[in-house]
C-alpha positions as a printed NumPy array, in Angstrom:
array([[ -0.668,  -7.827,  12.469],
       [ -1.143, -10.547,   9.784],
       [  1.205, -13.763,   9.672],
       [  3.177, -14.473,   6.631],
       [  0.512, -16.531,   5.366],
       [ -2.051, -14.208,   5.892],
       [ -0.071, -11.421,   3.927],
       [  0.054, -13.735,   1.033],
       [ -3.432, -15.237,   1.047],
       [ -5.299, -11.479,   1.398],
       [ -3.081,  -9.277,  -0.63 ],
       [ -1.108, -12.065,  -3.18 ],
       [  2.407, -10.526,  -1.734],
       [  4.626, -11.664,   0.425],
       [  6.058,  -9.808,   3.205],
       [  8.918,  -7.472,   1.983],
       [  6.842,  -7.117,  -1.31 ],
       [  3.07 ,  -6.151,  -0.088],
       [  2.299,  -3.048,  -2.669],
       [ -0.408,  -0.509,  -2.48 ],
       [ -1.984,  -1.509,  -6.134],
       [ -2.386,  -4.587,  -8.052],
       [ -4.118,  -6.198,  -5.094],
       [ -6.541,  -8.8  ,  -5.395],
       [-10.652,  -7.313,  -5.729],
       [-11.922,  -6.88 ,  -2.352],
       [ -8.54 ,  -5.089,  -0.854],
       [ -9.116,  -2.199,   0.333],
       [ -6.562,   0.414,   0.338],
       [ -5.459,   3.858,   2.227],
       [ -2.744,   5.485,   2.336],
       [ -0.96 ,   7.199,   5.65 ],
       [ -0.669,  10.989,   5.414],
       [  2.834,  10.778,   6.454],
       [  3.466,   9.91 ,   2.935],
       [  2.552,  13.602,   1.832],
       [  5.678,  15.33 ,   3.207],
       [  7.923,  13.211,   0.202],
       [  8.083,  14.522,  -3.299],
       [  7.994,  10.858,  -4.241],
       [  7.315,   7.543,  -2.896],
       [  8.87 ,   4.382,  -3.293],
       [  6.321,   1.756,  -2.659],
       [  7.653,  -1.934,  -2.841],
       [  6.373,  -3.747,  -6.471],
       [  5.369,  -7.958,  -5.37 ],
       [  8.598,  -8.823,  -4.464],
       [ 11.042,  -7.606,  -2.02 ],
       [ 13.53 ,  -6.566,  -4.998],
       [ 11.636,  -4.756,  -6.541],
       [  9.962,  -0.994,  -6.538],
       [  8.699,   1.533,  -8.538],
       [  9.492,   5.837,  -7.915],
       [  5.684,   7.614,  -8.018],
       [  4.468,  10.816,  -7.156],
       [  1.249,  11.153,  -4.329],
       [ -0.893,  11.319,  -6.715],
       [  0.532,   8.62 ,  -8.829],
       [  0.562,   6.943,  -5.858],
       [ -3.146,   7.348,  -4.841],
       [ -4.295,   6.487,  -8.567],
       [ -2.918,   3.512,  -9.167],
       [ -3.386,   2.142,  -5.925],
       [ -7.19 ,   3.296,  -6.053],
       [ -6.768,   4.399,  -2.867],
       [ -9.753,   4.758,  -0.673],
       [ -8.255,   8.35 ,   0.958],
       [ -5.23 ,   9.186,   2.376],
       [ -5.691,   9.468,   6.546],
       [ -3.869,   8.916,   9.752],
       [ -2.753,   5.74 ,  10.197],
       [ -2.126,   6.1  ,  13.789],
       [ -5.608,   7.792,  15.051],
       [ -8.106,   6.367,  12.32 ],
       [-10.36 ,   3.121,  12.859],
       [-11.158,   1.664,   9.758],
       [-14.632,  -0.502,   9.416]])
């Protein structure tokens, strides 16, 4: 787990307001199957008062998602 600091320095978000997409270059991002079962998601937007309503695809696309896999039995390199 990253510190606050951390959070902010590698993804330009603080905690409560880490999103999947507008990341800085270099981030790389998946997404957790477990996602899949909603119609829509309701990632969190850069701030914690903020979020946006996107489909799975939606989702995927404007995160440029990497895949989608299992969070909890994948290592990542």
């Amino acid at each position: 787990m990253l510190n606050p600091e951390q959070v902010i320095a590698l993804t330009g978000h603080a905690i409560g307001g880490v999103c999947p997409f507008a990341n800085p270059p270099g981030v790389k991002t998946y997404l957790d199957i477990s996602l899949q079962r909603f119609d829509t998601i309701f990632p969190a937007c850069g701030d914690h008062h903020s979020a946006i309503e996107l489909h799975n695809d939606e989702l995927f696309r404007y995160a440029h998602a990497i895949e989608w896999i299992d969070v909890c039995k994948t290592e990542l390199s």
